[in-house]
N, C-alpha and C positions, 0 to 999 in steps of 0.2 A: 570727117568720120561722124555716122548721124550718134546720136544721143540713146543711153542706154533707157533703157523701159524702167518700170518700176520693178516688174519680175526678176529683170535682170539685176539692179540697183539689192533686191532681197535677196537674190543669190548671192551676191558677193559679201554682203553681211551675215549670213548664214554662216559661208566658207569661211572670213574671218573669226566667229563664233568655234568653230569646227575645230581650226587649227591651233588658237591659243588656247581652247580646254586638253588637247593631246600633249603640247607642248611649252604649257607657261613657264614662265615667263619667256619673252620674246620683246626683241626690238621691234619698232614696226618697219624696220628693210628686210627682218626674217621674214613677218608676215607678207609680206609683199613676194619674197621668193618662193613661196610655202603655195599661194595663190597662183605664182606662175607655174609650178611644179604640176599642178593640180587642172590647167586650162581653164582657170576663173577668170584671170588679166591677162593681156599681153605683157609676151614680154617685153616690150616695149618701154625701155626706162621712164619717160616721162608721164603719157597718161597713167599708165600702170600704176606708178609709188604715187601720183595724185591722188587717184580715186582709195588705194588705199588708207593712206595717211587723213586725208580730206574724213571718209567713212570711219575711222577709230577715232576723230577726235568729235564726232558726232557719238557715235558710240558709248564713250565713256563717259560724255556727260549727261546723257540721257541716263546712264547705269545701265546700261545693256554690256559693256565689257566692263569688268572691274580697272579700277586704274591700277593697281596690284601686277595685272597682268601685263601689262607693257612699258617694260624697263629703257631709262635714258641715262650713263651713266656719263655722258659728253658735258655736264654742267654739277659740281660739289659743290657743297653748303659746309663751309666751317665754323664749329659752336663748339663751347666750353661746355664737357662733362661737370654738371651739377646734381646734387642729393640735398634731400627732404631731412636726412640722418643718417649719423654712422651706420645706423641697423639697413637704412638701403642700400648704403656707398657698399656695403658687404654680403648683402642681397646678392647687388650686380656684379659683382667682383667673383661671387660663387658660380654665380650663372655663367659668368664669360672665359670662367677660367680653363685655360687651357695645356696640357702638358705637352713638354717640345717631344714631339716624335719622332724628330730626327737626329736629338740632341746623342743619342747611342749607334745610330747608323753611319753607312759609312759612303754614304754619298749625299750630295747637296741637290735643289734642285731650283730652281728660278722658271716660273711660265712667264712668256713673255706674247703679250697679245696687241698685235697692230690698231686696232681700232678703239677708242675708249666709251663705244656708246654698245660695244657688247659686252664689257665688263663688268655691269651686273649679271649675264648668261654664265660666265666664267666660276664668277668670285663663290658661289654657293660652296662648288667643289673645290679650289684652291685653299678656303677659308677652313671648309671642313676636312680637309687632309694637311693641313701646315704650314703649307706652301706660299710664297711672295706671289702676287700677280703682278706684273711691271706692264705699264701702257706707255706703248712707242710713241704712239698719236703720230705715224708716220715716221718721218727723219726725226731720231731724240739727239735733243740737246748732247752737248759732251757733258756739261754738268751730269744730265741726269746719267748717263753711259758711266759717269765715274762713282756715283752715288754707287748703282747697280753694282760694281767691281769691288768696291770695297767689301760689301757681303761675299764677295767669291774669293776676295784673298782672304777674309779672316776664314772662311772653310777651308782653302787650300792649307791654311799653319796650323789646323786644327786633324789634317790629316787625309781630310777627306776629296773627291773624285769629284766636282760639280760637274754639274749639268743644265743646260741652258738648251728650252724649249720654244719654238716659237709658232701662233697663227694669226697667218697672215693672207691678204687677196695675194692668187694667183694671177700677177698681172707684173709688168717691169717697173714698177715704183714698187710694188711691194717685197715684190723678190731682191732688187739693190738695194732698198732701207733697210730689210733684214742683212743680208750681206754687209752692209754698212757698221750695220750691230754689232756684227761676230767681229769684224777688223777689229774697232775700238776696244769691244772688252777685251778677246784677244790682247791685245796690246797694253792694256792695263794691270793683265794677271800676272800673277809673281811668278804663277807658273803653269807657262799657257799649252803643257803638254795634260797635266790632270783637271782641264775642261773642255769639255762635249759639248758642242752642239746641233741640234737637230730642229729639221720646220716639219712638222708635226702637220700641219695643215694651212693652207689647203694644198695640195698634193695633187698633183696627175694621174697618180691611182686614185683617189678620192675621187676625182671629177669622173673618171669612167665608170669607177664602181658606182656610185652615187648617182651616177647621170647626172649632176647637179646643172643647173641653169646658167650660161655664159654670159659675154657682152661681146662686141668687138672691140680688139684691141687697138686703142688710139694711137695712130700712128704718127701722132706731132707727138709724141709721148721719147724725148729723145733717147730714152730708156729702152726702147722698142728694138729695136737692133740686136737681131739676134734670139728676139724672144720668138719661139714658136707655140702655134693657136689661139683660141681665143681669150678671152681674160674671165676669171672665175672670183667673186669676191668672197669672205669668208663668211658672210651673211647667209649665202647661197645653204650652208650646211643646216639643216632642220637643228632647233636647239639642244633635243636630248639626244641625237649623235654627236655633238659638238662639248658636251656637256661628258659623252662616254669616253669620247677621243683622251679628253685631259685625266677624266679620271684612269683610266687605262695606261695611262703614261706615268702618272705621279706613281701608282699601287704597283707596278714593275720594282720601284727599287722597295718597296718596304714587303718584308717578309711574311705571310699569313699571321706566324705564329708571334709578331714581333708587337702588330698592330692590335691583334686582340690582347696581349698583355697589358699594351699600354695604354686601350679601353676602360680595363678592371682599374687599373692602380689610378687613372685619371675619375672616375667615376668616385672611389673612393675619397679621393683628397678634395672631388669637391662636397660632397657630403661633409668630410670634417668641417671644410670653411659653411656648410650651410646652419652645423650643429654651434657653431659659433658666436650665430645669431641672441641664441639664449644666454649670454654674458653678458650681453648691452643693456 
């Protein structure tokens, strides 16, 4: 395959430009799908996510993309919260403070997302409506499966209806991990008739409505059996659809009139913790 021009090399840095200002943040296997979408790369998995990936990490060191804009959350950094002084530790205590908004409703809700390198795409809206984000990273541990359940039975004795969401690739490893998931937790609820679950995405209406960008489905995949068409990953979905999808789903159970209350009364109690400040 002969070698792209320079013209060509500016267009696809332009394209990349184009798409993370519509929809930052973004992994760079979004942008890659964003540019297939668009007839910039082939779809073609491997030159394709090269010239990509290769072209953003030129990019941001040059400061032509901000590194702000492309999120990896497939690697944490754990550090000890420390303060300068009381009057900061109560600073950020005011600022982060949050009132539970589901502590008077009467359903629970758990997102559960396959991938953990899209989990900063996610976490804005999960974070900003209440909600747990849980990363599968594929087949999860039983530990972690049991972790997760113990939040659904202390909801279930508290009254409430859970509900457990999942997005995940449309492909046979992802559709049997998720399946995998529901047996376990399943099997760990107190009581496995007052929890839901639902895959959310990515979906076979999604892929047509969306048009979104396929692969072929690997057939040493011994998962394969039985699976019909192509395989679609969750990547494929542009961020701020993917981003509406969850918000969409969380705001179904909470009431218009539930969540604007509980705007005013949280807004308020953090102002008291901010007027606080002046006692130190």
């Amino acid at each position: 395959m002969p070698r792209r021009t320079k013209a060509e090399m500016e267009g696809i840095r332009k394209a990349i430009v184009e798409a993370l200002r519509k929809d930052k943040p973004m992994t760079v296997r979004q942008v890659f799908y964003r540019l297939v979408v668009e007839g910039v790369v082939p779809k073609v998995e491997g030159r394709g996510y090269r010239t990509v990936a290769r072209e953003l990490r030129k990019m941001r060191r040059s400061g032509r993309v901000p590194y702000a804009w492309i999120v990896d959350s497939s690697r944490t950094v754990r550090r000890p919260e420390q303060y300068g002084s009381m009057a900061d530790a109560l600073h950020e205590t005011a600022r982060l403070y949050r009132r539970n908004l589901w502590g008077d409703l009467d359903d629970y809700v758990q997102v559960w997302m396959e991938k953990e390198a899209l989990a900063g795409v996610a976490w804005d809206v999960t974070e900003d409506m209440g909600v747990s984000l849980w990363v599968a990273r594929g087949y999860s541990s039983i530990s972690y499966l049991h972790h997760a359940a113990q939040h659904i039975n202390n909801a279930l004795e508290a009254g409430k209806t859970a509900y457990i969401y999942n997005l995940g690739d449309h492909d046979p490893s992802g559709c049997d991990a998720w399946q995998s998931a529901v047996d376990e937790l399943r099997g760990f609820a107190t009581d496995p008739g007052r929890v839901r679950f639902e895959r959310v995405a990515v979906t076979p209406k999604q892929i047509r409505r969306m048009d979104l960008p396929s692969r072929p489905t690997k057939q040493t995949d011994s998962r394969s059996e039985g699976f019909e068409g192509e395989s679609v990953e969750l990547d494929a979905i542009p961020p701020n659809a993917l981003r509406s999808i969850i918000r969409d789903t969380i705001a179904s159970h909470i009431p218009d009139h539930v969540r604007t209350m509980h705007e005013q009364v949280e807004a308020r109690e953090r102002e008291t913790l901010m007027q606080l400040q002046d006692y130190l």
